[in-house]
C-alpha positions in Angstrom: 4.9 -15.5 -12.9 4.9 -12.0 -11.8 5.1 -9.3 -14.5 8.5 -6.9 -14.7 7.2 -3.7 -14.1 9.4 -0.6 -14.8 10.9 1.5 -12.3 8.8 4.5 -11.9 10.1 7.8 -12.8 8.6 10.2 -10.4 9.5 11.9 -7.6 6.8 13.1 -4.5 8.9 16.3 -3.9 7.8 17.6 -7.2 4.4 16.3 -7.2 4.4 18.2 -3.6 6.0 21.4 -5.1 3.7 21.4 -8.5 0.3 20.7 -5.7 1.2 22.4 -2.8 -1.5 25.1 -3.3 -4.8 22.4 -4.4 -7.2 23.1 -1.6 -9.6 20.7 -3.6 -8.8 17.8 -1.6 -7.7 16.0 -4.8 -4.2 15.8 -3.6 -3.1 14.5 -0.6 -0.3 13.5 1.3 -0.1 11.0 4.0 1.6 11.4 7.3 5.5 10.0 6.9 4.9 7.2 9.9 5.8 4.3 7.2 8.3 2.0 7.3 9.7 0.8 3.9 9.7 -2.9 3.1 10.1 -5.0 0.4 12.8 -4.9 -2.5 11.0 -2.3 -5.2 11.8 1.3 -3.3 9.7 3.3 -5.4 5.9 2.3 -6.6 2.8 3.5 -7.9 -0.6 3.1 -9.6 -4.0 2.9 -9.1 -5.9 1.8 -5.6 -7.6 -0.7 -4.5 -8.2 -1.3 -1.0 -9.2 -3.4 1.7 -10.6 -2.2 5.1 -9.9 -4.5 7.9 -9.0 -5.0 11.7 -7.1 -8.0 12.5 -8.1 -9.9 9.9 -6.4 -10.4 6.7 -8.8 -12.3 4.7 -9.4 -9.8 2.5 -5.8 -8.9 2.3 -4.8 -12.3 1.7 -7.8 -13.0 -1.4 -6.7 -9.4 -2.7 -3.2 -10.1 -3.4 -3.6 -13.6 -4.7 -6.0 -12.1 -7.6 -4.3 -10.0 -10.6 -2.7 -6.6 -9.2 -2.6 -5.3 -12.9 -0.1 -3.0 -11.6 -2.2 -1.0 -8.7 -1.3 -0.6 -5.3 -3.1 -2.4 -2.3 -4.1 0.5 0.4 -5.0 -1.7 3.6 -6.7 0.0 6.4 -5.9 -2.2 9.7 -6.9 0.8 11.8 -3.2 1.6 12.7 -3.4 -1.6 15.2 0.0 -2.4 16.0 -1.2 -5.8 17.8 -0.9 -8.2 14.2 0.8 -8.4 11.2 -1.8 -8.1 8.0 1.0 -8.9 5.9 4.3 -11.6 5.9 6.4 -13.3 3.4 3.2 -15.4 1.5 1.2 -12.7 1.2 4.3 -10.1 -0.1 5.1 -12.8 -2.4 1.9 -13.9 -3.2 1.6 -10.1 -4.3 4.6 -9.5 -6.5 4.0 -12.7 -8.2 0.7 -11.9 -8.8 1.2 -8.2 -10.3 0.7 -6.0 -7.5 3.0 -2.6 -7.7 2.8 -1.9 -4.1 1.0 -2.7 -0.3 0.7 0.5 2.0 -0.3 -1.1 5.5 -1.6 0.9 7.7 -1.0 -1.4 10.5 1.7 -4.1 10.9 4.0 -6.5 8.4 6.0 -9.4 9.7 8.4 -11.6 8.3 11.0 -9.0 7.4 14.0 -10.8 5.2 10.7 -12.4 3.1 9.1 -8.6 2.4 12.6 -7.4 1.9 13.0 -10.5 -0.8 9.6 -10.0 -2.8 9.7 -7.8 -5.5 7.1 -5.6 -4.3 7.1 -2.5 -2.6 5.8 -2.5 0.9 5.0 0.5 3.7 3.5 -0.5 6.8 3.7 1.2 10.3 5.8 -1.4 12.0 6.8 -5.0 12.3 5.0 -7.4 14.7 5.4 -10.8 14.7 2.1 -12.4 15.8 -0.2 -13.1 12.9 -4.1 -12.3 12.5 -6.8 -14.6 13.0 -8.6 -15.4 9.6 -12.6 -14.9 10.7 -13.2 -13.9 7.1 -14.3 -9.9 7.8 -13.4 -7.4 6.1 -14.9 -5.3 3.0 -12.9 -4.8 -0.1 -12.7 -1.7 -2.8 -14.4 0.8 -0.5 -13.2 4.0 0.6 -10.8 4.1 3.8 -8.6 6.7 6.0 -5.5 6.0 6.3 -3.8 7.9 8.9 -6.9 10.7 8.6 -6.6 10.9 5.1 -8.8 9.6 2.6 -8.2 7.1 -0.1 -10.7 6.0 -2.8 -10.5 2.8 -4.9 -9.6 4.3 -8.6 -7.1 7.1 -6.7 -3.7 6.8 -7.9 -0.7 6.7 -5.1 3.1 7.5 -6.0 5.2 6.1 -2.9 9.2 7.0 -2.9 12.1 7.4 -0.4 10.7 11.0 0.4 6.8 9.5 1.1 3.4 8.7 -0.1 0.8 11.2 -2.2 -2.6 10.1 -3.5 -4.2 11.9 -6.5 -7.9 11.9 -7.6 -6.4 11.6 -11.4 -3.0 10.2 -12.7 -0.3 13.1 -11.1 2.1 14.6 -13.5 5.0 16.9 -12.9 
């Protein structure tokens, strides 16, 4: 049974405004080239992440473990060739915990994401599944669209985009 988590009270735009001048690098933005998915519009919490190519056997093991509320950062690599996450896996996250899946690469199975109570960003949808050869590293630091994002980062994701912080953002 997935936990209810509460809708998150934040908005990027302000996080953006109250940032915009951190040259540290602790603050980033990612570029908006995401398509939103599943039924929870706005998400956040800490990362964890998965760096893959084709292969969502690490995406598929992370989401069936407790989410504890973070948010899944896959890096596919931005290949638009298979879908690293349908319906199972979406639901297999919300049901599991999981605030929220950015995909840097493709989702499939569109009414099922739209259904799970999870939210989802991915760069497009593509209908042909990966092959499960069981590679892929977990919890390590990836780019995502250029930008980096750590395990332990937190990322806010809205209607307006996605930011990462180093620390927990505040207003």
């Amino acid at each position: 049974m997935s936990a209810v988590l509460p809708a998150p009270t934040f908005s990027t735009c302000d996080f953006c405004d109250a940032h915009k001048g951190d040259m540290s690098g602790a603050f980033r933005v990612l570029p908006p080239v995401f398509h939103s998915y599943g039924a929870v519009a706005a998400f956040a919490g800490p990362v964890s992440t998965v760096k893959c190519h084709e292969d969502n056997t690490q995406v598929k093991a992370a989401v069936e473990s407790p989410g504890e509320g973070r948010v899944l950062v896959v890096d596919g690599g931005a290949s638009l060739r298979r879908a690293l996450v349908g319906g199972n896996l979406a639901a297999a996250a919300a049901r599991n915990g999981w605030a929220g899946l950015v995909v840097d690469g493709c989702v499939r199975d569109v009414a099922e994401l739209n259904a799970a109570a999870v939210g989802i960003r991915a760069l497009a949808l593509m209908p042909l599944p990966t092959e499960r050869r069981g590679e892929g590293q977990r919890d390590v630091p990836v780019q995502v669209q250029g930008v980096w994002v750590r395990p332990g980062d937190w990322l806010y994701a809205d209607a307006d985009g996605i930011v990462v912080g180093a620390q927990p953002l505040s207003k």
